[in-house]
Kinemage of the C-alpha trace (Angstrom):
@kinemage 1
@onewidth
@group {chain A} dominant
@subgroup {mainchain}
@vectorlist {calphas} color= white
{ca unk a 1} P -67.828 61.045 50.757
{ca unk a 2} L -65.737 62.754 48.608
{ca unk a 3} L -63.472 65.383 50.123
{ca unk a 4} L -64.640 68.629 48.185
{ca unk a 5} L -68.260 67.425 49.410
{ca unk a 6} L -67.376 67.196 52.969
{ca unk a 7} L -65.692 70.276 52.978
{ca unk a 8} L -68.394 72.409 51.393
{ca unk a 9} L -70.534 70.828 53.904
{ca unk a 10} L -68.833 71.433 56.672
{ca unk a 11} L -68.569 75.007 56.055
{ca unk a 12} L -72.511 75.221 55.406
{ca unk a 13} L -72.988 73.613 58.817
{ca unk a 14} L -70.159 75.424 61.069
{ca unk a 15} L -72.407 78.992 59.957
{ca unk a 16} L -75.716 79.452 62.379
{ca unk a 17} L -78.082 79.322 59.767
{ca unk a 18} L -76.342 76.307 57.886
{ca unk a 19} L -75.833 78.414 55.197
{ca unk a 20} L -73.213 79.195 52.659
{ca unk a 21} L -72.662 81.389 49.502
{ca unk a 22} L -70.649 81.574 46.452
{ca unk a 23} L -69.784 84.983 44.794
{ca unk a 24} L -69.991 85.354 40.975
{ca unk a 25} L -67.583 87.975 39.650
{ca unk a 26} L -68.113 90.121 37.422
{ca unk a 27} L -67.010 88.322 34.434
{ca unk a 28} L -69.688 85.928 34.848
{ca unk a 29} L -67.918 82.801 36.043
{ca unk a 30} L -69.083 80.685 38.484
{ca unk a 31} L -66.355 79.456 41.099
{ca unk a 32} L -65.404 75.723 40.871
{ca unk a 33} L -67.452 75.254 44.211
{ca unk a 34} L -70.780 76.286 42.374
{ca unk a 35} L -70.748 73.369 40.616
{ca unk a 36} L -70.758 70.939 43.563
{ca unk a 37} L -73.126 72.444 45.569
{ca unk a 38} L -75.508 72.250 42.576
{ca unk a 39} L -74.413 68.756 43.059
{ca unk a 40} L -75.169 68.399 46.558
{ca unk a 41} L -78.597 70.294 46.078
{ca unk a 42} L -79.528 67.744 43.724
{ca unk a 43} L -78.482 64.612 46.366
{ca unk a 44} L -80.766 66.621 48.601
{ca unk a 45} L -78.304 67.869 51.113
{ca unk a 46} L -78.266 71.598 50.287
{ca unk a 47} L -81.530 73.791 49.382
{ca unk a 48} L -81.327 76.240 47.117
{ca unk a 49} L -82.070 79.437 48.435
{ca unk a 50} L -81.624 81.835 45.429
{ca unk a 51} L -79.200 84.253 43.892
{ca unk a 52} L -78.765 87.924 44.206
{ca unk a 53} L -77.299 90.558 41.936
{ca unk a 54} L -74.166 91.901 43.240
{ca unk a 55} L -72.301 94.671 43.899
{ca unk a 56} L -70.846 95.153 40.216
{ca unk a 57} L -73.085 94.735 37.113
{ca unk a 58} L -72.657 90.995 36.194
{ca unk a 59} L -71.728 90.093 39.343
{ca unk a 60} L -74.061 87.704 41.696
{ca unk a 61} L -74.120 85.483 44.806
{ca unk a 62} L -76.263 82.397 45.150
{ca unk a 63} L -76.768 80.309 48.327
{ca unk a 64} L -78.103 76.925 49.373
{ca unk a 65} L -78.813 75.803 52.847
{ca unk a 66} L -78.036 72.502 54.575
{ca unk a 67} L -80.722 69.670 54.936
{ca unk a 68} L -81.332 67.231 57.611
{ca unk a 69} L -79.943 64.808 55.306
{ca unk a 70} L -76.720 66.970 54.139
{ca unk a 71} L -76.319 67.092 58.240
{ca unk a 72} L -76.909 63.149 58.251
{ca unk a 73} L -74.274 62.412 55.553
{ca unk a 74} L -71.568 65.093 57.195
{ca unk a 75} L -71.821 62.555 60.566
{ca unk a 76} L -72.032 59.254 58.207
{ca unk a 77} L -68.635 60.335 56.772
């Protein structure tokens, strides 16, 4: 597993809910991270919960929650 996969991975499934976020600033970029969950979500080991507007116009948070099989490949690796 590639190390920017275990990591993100490991931080969904150190939180109670095995969940984690990423903030979109106000300028409307996406972090580097948001692309590789979107990546994970689409192996099936995240599950994308949804985005919310922020605190600033233009500004947003999305956040995916860790799968059985996310948990799976985490212990595999």
């Amino acid at each position: 597993m590639i190390d920017h996969r275990r990591r993100l991975l490991s931080r969904a499934a150190l939180t109670d809910e095995g969940r984690i976020t990423v903030r979109r600033e106000p300028d409307r970029a996406w972090p580097g991270d948001h692309s590789r969950l979107c990546a994970l979500e689409n192996d099936g080991h995240l599950l994308f919960l949804g985005e919310e507007p922020g605190p600033s116009p233009g500004s947003a948070s999305a956040e995916w929650r860790i799968t059985a099989q996310g948990r799976e490949a985490l212990r595999d690796a």
